[in-house]
N, C-alpha and C positions, 0 to 999 in steps of 0.2 A: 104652971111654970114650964112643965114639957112640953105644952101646947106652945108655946112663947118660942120656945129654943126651933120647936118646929119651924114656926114660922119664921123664923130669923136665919133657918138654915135656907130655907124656900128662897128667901128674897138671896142669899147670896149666893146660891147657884143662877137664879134670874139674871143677876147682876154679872156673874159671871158668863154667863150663854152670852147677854148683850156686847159685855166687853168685847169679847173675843171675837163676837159676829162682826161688831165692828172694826176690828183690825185685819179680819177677815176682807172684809167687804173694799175698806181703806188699799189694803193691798192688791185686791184683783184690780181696783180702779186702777190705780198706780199702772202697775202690769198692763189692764188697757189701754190707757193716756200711752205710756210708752210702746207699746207694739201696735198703737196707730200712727204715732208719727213715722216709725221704721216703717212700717208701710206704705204708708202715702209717700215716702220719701224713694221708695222703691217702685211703687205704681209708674210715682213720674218718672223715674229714671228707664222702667221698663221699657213705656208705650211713648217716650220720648225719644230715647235710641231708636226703636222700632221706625216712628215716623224718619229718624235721620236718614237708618238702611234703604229704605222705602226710597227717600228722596234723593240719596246716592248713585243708588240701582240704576232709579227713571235719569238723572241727569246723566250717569256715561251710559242708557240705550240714546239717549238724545243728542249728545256729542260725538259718538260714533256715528248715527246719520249724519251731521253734522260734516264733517268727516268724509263721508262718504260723497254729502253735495259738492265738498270744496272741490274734491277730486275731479267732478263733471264741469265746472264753472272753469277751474284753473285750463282744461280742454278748448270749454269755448274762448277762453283768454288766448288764445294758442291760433285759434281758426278765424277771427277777426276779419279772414282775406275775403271772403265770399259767404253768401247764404248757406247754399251748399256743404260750404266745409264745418260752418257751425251746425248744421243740422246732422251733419255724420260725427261731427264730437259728442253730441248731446244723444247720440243712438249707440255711440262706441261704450260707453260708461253706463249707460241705463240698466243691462241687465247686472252688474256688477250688485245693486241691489234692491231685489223685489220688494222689498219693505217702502220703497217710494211709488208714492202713486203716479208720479209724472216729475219730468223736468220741462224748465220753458227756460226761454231768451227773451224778454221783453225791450226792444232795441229803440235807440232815440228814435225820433219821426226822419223820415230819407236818410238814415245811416247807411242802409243798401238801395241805392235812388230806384233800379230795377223792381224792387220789392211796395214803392211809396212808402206813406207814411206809416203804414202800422206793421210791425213785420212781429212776429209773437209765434217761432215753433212749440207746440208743446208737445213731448215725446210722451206718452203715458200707456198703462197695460191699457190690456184690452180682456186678457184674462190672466191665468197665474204666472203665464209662460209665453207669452208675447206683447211687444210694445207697438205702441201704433204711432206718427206723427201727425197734428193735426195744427194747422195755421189759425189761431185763434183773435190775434188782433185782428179789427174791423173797425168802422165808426158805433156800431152797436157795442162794441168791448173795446171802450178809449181805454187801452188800460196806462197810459199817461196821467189819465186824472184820478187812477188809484190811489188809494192812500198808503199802499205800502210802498209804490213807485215814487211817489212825489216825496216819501221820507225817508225810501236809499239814498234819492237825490243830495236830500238836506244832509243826513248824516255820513255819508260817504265808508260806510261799514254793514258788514253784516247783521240781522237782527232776526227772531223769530216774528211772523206778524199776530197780528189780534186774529182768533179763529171766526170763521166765515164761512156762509152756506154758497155753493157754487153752484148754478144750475142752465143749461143749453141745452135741455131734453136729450143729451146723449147717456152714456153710461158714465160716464165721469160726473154727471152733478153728483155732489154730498158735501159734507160738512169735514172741511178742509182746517191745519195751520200751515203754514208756511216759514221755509228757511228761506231768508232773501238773502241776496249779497250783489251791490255793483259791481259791476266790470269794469276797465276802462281800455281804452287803446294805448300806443305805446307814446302818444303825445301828452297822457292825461287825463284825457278829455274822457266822460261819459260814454261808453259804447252802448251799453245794453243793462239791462235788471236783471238777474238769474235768480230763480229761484226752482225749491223742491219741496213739493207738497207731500205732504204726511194724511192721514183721515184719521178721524177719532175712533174708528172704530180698530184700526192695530195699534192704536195708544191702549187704549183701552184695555186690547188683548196683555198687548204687553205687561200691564199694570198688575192684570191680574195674574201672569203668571212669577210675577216680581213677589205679589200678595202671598203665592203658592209654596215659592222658594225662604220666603221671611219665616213663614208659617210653620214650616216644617224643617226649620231649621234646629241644627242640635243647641244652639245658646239660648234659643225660647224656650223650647220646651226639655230645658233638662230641671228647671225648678219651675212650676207651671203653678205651685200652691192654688190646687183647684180650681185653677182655671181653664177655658177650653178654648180660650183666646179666637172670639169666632169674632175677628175685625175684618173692614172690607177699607181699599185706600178711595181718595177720590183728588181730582186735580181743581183747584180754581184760580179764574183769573183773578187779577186786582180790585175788580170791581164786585167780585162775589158770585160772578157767574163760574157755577158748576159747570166745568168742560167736558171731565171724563168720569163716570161713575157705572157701578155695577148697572145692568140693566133695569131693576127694579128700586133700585134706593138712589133716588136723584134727593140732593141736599140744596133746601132753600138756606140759606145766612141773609138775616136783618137783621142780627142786632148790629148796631150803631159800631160800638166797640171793635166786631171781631171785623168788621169792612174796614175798618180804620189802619189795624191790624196788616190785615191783608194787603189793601193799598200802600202803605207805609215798607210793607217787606219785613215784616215783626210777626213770631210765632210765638205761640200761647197754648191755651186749656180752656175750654168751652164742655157746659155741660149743655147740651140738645135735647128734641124731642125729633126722632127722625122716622120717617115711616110708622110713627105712634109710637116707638120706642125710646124711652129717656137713654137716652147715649152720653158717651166723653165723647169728645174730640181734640184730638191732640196733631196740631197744623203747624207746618214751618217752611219757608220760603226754598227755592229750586233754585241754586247758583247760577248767577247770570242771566236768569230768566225772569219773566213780571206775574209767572206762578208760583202756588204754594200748593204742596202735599200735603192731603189730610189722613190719618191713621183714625176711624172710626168704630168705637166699639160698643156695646151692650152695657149697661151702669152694671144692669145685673152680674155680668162675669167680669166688670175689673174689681167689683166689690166683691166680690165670693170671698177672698181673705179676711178680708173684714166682719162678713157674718159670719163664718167658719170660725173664726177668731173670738168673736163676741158670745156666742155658745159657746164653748168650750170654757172661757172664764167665767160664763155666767154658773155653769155646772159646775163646776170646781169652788165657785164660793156656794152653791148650796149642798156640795157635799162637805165642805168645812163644816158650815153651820148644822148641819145633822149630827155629823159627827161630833161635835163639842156638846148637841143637845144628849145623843146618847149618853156620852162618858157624862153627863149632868146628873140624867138619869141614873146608871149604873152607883153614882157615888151616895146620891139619893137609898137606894136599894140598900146601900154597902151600912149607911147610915141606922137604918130603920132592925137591920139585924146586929 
């Protein structure tokens, strides 16, 4: 008979360790489920703002060049009367700012009949601290049958162009975008194509000190929850081509979806494999432009709340369940004297 009662106490401490392991258990899940939504709900909000700041940044450095080019253009707008006078407006404003690689005039064919058909100044450094001018239309450089001259024409507005490799064996080839904007004369009519060329490589610069400033900013990192937020940004065209990226991490995009995306002017969440590293990416379109900002980061450190998270409830429900196993024990003990 006290063998029997033993056993009957046996099973309901058993009974009892399980019960309670599993309300134990019930409850950390709960507490999971909910401090992963708050999370991921914060993730996005995180590394989404991030890309807006990002994309903020880059559009007013790009509309202050912007800005800057009108300044030189509304000059040549001004000088219209001779070669001469447009080539001293387009020198008068150059050094205003070194961050352009050059300004040009690209003029209809005999607008300056002295000059023939191709007249094309283009003012550009030569190094940090001086501009050089150099006569660049030719029948070698029709730049009439340009595609970004032939769609000033058409749209009769400013526009950034599709980025492009430029090359005449001097020191100005490299890999160019361009601010265009037509001119006109005072009848209307088409004078000339202005534009001012940027290179990817003070995009770039720029990006990354854009990256620098986000980074170390006091609203990142005053709640960081173990992160060490090692993101790098990147720029792409419409079509998926990577324009501007850190030096070593150039981002290929094929899937289907996020080109669509892209093309369309629609931001999103993408999980990648980039440089062999499973990444997020979290992308969204550049006001007024046919680019989009990408904020790229490590899975491993957007997720560190989450496995930080996931230990610490995992430990907490097996010290519940120890602890309910001891006080099982102890009562066992209490029982037996």
């Amino acid at each position: 008979m006290k063998q029997t009662t033993i056993t009957t106490a046996n099973m309901q401490r058993i009974k009892l360790l399980l019960a309670v392991s599993v309300i134990i258990l019930i409850a950390v899940g709960a507490s999971y489920w909910a401090s992963c939504q708050a999370l991921r709900a914060e993730t996005n909000v995180r590394y989404s703002g991030l890309q807006n700041v990002v994309s903020s940044e880059l559009y007013r450095t790009i509309k202050g060049m912007e800005m800057s080019a009108e300044n030189v253009f509304n000059e040549v707008e001004k000088h219209l009367d001779s070669p001469d006078a447009v080539v001293l407006a387009l020198e008068s404003e150059s050094n205003l700012n070194p961050d352009v690689r050059g300004y040009f005039a690209a003029f209809e064919p005999d607008f300056f009949k002295e000059k023939g058909r191709w007249f094309e100044p283009y003012v550009h450094h030569t190094d940090s601290t001086k501009f050089e001018m150099t006569q660049v239309g030719s029948a070698r450089h029709d730049y009439t049958q340009s595609g970004w001259y032939i769609r000033a024409k058409d749209l009769k507005m400013p526009f950034w162009s599709k980025p492009y490799y430029y090359y005449d064996g001097t020191n100005i080839s490299g890999h160019y975008c361009t601010y265009v904007k037509p001119v006109f004369d005072s009848a209307g009519k088409l004078a000339c194509v202005c534009g001012a060329d940027i290179t990817f490589e003070w995009l770039s610069n720029e990006l990354l000190n854009i990256d620098d400033r986000c980074r170390n900013a006091q609203q990142v990192n005053m709640y960081k929850l173990t992160r060490d937020f090692e993101f790098f940004s990147a720029v792409f065209d419409k079509d998926g081509t990577c324009l501007v990226h850190p030096q070593d991490k150039n981002v290929a995009i094929t899937d289907e979806a996020i080109l669509g995306n892209l093309n369309n002017h629609v931001g999103g969440v993408a999980e990648m494999e980039i440089a062999g590293i499973p990444s997020m990416v979290y992308y969204g379109p550049i006001e007024g432009m046919e680019w989009t900002v990408a904020i790229i980061a490590p899975k491993s450190d957007v997720q560190k709340p989450f496995t930080y998270m996931s230990i610490i409830l995992a430990l907490i429900a097996v010290l519940g369940i120890v602890a309910v196993w001891i006080i099982c024990r102890q009562i066992k003990y209490a029982e037996k004297t």
